[in-house]
C-alpha positions in Angstrom: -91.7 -17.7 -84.4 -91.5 -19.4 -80.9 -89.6 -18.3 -78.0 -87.0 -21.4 -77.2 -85.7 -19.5 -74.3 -85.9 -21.5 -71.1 -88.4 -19.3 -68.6 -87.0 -18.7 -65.6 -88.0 -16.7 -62.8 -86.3 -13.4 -61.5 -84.0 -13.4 -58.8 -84.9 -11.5 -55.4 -81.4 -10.0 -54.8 -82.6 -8.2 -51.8 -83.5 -11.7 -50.6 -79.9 -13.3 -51.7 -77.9 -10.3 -50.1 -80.1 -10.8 -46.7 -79.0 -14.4 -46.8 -76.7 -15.8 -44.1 -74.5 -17.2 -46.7 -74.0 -14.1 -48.7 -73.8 -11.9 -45.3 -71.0 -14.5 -44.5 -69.3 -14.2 -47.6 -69.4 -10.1 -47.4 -67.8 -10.5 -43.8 -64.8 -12.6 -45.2 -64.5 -9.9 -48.1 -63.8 -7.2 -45.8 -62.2 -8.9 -43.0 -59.4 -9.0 -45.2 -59.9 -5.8 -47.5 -60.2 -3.3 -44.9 -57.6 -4.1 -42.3 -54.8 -5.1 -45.6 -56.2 -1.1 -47.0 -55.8 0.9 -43.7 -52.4 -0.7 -43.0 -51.3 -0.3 -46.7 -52.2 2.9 -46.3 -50.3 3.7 -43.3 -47.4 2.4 -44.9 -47.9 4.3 -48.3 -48.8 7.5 -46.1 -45.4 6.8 -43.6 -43.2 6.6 -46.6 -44.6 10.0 -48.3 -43.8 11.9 -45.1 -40.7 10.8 -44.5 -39.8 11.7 -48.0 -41.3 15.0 -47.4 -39.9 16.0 -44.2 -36.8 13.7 -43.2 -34.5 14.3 -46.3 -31.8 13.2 -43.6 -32.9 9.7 -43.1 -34.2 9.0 -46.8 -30.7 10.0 -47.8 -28.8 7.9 -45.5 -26.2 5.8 -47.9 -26.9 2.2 -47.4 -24.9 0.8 -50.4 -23.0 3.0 -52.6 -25.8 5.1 -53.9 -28.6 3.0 -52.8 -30.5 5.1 -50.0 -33.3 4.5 -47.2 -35.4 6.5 -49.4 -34.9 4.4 -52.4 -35.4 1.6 -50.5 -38.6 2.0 -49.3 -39.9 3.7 -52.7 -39.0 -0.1 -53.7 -40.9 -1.7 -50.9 -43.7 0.5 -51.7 -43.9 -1.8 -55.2 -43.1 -5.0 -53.4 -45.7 -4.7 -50.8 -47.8 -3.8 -53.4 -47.0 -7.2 -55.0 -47.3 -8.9 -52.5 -50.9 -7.9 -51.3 -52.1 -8.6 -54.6 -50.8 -12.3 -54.0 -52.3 -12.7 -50.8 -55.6 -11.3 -51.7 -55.7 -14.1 -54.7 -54.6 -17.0 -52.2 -57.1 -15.7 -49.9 -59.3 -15.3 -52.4 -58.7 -18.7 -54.1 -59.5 -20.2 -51.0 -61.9 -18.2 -48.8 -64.3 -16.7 -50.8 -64.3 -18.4 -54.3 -66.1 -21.6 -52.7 -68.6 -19.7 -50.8 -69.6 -17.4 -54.1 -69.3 -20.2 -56.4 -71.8 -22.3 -54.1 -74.2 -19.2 -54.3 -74.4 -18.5 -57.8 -74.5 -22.4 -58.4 -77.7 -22.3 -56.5 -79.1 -19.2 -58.3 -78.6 -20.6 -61.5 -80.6 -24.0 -60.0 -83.4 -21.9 -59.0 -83.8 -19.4 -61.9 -83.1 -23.0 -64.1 -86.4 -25.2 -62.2 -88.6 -22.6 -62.6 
């Protein structure tokens, strides 16, 4: 039986991730990831403390039974929201193009061969 596969030729990976476009791409990733994670973190970190050791202030009323403390437990899942969403936007239009342009010249390459 014959082989109908098209032959194409293996990709040098260490070659793609040593290209400029594909460096570029990484420095977008984590110009965003890293500085959105440490100050996430700070936040998340900030919040667990202040539960931990200022009952006081986490249990100052603001509205009937609604505290400081239940507040920010709430922001915790809003900011969390809300960094998802601005990771996709960025995302969307950032790094999308650049990775879709890479693989579509990949697949050209491994294709002409």
């Amino acid at each position: 039986m014959r082989d109908t596969a098209p032959s194409t030729t293996p990709i040098d990976f260490a070659e793609v991730e040593s290209s400029e476009r594909f460096q570029r791409l990484r420095r977008r990733h984590r110009s965003f990831v890293f500085p959105v994670a440490v100050l996430f973190l700070l936040w998340y970190f900030a919040y667990v403390l202040l539960a931990d050791y200022a009952h006081d202030f986490m249990s100052t009323p603001v509205l009937g039974n609604v505290n400081i403390g239940l507040l920010l437990g709430l922001g915790q899942f809003v900011s969390t929201f809300a960094i998802t969403t601005w990771y996709v936007v960025y995302a969307n239009r950032h790094l999308d193009p650049l990775a879709t342009e890479l693989r579509d010249e990949l697949e050209t390459e491994g294709a002409d061969s």
